[in-house]
N, C-alpha and C positions, 0 to 999 in steps of 0.2 A: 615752919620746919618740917612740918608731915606734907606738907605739898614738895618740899625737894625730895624729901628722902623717898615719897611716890614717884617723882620722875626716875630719879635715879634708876631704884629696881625697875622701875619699865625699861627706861634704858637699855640697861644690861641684859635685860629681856630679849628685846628688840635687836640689838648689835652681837647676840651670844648666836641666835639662831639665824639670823644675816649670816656672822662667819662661819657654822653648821653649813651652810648651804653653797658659800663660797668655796670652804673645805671641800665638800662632795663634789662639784664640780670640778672643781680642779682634778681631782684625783681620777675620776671615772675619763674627762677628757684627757689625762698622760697615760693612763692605765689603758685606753683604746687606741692611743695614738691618734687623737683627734677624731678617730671616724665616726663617733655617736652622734655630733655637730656638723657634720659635713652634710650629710642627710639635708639638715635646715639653712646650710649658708649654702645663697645664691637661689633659692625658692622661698622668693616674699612669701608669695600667696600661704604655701605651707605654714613659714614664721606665722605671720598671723594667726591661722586658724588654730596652731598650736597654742598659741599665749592666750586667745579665747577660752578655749578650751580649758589649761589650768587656770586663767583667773576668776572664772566664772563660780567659781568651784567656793565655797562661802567659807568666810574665814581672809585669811592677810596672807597664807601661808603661799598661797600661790602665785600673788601679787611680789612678794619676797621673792622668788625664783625666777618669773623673768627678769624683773627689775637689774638683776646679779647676772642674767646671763646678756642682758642689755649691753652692762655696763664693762662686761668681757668678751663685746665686741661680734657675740654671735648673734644675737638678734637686733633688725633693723629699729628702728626707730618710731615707725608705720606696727610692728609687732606690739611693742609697748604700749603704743599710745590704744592699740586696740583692747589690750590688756586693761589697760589703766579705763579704760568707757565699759568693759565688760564688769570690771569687779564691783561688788559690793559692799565688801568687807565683813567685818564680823556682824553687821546690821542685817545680813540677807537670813545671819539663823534667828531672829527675831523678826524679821517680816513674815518668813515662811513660815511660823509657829503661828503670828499674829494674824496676819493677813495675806494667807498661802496664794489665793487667785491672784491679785494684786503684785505679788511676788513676783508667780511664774511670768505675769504680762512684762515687766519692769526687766527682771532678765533678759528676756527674751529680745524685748524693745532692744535692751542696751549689745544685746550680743550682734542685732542686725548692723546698730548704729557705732559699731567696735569693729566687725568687719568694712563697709564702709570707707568709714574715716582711716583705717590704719592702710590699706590697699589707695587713698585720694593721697595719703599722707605722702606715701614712698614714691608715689608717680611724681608729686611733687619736687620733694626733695631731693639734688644734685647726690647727696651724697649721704644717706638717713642712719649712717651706723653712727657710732659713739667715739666723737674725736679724741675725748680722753686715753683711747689704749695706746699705750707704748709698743715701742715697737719690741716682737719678741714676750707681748701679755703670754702666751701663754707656750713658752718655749720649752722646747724638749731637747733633752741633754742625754748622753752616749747612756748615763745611766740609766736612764727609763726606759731604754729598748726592750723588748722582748718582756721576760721573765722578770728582768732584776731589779722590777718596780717591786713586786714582794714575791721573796722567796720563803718555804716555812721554815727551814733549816737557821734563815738569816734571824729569825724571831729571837730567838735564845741570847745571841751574840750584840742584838741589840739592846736587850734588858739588863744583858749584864754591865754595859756601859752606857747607862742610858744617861744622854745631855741632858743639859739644864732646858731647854726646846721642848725637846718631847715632855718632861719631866711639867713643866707649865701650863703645855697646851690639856696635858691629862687631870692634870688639875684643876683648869678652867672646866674643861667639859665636865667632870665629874660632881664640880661643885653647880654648874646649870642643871642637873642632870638632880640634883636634890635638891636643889632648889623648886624646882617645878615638881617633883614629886612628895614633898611634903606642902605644896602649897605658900611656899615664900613667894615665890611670884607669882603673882594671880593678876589679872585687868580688874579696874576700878567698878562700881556697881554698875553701871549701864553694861561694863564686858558682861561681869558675870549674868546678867539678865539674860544675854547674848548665849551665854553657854549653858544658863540653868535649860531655856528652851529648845536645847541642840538635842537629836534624838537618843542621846543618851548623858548621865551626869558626869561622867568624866570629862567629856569631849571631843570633837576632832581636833582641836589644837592642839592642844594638853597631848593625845596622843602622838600627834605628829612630831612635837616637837621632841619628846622623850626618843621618840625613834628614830629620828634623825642626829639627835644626841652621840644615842648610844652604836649606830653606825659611827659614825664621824670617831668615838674613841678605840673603836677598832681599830679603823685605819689607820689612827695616830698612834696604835699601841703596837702597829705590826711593819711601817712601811720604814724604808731604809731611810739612813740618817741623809744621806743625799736627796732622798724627794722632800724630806721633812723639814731641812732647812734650807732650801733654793727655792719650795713652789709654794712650802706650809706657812713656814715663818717668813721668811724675809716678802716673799709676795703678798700675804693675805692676812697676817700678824702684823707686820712691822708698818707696810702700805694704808689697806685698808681700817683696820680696828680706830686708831687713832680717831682718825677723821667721819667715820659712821657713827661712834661714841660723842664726842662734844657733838657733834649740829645734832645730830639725836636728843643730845639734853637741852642742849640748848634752844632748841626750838618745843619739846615738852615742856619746859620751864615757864617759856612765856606762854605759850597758849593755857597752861594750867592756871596760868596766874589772871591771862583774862576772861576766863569759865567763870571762874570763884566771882571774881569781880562783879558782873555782867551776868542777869537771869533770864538769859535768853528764851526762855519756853513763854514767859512772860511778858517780854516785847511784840515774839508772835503773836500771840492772843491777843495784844491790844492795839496791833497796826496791821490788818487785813489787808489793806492797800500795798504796803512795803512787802507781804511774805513772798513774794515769788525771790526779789534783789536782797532777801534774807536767808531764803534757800542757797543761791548762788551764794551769796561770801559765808556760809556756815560752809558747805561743800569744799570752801579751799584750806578749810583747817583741818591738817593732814594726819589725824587720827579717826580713830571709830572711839565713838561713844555719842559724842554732840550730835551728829545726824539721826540718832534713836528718838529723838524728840520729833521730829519728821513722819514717823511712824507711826507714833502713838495720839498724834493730831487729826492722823490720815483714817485710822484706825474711830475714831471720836467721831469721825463726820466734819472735822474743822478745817481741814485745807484738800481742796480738790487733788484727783490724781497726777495734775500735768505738775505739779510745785513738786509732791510726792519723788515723781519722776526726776525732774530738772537737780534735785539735792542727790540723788542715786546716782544721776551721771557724772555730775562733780567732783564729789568727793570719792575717794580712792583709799581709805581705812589709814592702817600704819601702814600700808605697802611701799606707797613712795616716798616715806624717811628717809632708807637710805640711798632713792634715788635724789631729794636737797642734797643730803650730804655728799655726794660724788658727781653729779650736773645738777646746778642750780640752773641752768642752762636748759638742759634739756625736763628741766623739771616744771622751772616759768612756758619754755612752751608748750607742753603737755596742759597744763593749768588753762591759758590764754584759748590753747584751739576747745577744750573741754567746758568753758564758760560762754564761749562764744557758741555754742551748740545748744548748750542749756539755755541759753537771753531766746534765742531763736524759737527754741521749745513752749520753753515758758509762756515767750506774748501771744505763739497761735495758740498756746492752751486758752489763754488769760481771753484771748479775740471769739475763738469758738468755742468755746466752755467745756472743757474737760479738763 
């Protein structure tokens, strides 16, 4: 029963500060009239170096942001996937505390082999955006011209009749928004090791996401009933939440179920032979915690750096949760090209010993 009611609050974790983030773009992309995104559509190169860039940045939170802007069509596919090779989840604030040289090298490796692959990726690919967008994702209506996305005067007029919409979504955020500020949701102990070692005890996540929060109930507590129910709710409420929510549990569910099961740090330790093709399929279980065992071996002196590495590239934290839940598609082939790079890593580590 404590292992659901664990998923769950991650869950809700995970899918509150998803829709945080789906919210803000939405809004900053009607509120600019598209032009903050235009900059990046139609310059791969750019895309790429941009999602590097945030993903590299330690933590899930950055992995969350392109993933959403993936899957709303503005970044390619080649962007992502460089994203998803750069990131290292919330494991990178525990290697840099642990094993800071090793860290920076591992980074660095992954940001070369993230630029790369996502620039090989788009050359390839006929057509590297995200098939999933409808037509009209992110459509602009007479009333979002100009001004009349938020005016201050309209503020008043909107509280006085405030719908059941707005009245919900300020409720969700409000209750995320305490929930993470008194510590209801918290990551399980491998997170918090993660976060005790961050360079300070509150956190960067912890922060991020309170502020991202409490933006987002701004703009839900000021923007007209027209944007809030055409691009807030009906797009990003009634669309997304649903579906980022169950495969979000659903896929914590089982993998928590085969953690408990299965003592993995213990298999490593007693089959030396296997840890590399133990690295790789640890790496495709799509949270942060299990790959900390990787670290702490590495750290020990027990499994060389190319295994080290090969588990770093693979795995991708909680970032792309909600990238199963919205392309299983483009999530299997992110998985497939990022294993196949790691086999290749791994046997000239395993052939020339590093």
């Amino acid at each position: 029963m404590e292992m659901i009611f664990d998923s769950i609050k991650q869950t809700l974790m995970i899918t509150s500060f998803v829709m945080v983030m789906m919210l803000l773009i939405e809004y900053f992309n009607v509120r600019t009239g598209g032009r903050w995104t235009r900059g990046l559509q139609g310059h791969n190169m750019k895309q790429i170096l941009f999602a590097m860039v945030i993903a590299v940045i330690p933590g899930c939170l950055g992995t969350f942001a392109i993933v959403s802007l993936y899957t709303h069509g503005i970044l390619t596919f080649g962007a992502l996937l460089a994203a998803l090779v750069a990131t290292t989840g919330d494991e990178a604030f525990v290697m840099l505390s642990v094993i800071p040289g090793a860290a920076v090298k591992i980074m660095l490796i992954l940001l070369a082999l993230g630029f790369a692959t996502g620039f090989l990726t788009d050359l390839i690919f006929k057509n590297p955006r995200y098939t999933g967008v409808t037509e009209g994702h992110y459509q602009f209506h007479h009333e979002d011209e100009g001004k009349d996305i938020w005016e201050a005067h309209r503020v008043v007029d909107v509280w006085k009749n405030i719908s059941f919409e707005r009245a919900f979504l300020l409720f969700g955020l409000l209750m995320f928004i305490f929930g993470m500020a008194t510590g209801f949701f918290h990551h399980d102990d491998l997170h918090e090791a993660a976060i005790v070692n961050a360079p300070n005890e509150w956190g960067f996540m912890w922060v991020t996401f309170i502020a991202g929060a409490t933006i987002a109930t701004f703009v839900v507590g000021t923007v007209p009933d027209h944007f809030l129910e055409h691009h807030l709710w009906e797009h990003i409420i009634k669309k997304h939440f649903p579906r980022i929510f169950l495969w979000t549990l659903g896929a914590l569910l089982i993998i928590s179920y085969a953690l408990h099961s299965v003592n993995i740090e213990s298999w490593l330790r007693t089959n030396h032979l296997m840890v590399l093709f133990i690295a790789l399929l640890v790496g495709l279980i799509p949270i942060s915690g299990p790959h900390l065992i990787f670290t702490t071996l590495f750290a020990s002196g027990t499994i060389p750096f190319s295994v080290l590495l090969v588990n770093s590239l693979v795995q991708d934290g909680h970032g792309a949760l909600p990238l199963f839940a919205e392309s299983k598609k483009s999530f299997a082939y992110a998985k497939l090209i990022k294993v196949a790079m790691g086999l290749l890593i791994g046997l000239a580590g395993y052939f020339i010993g590093f």
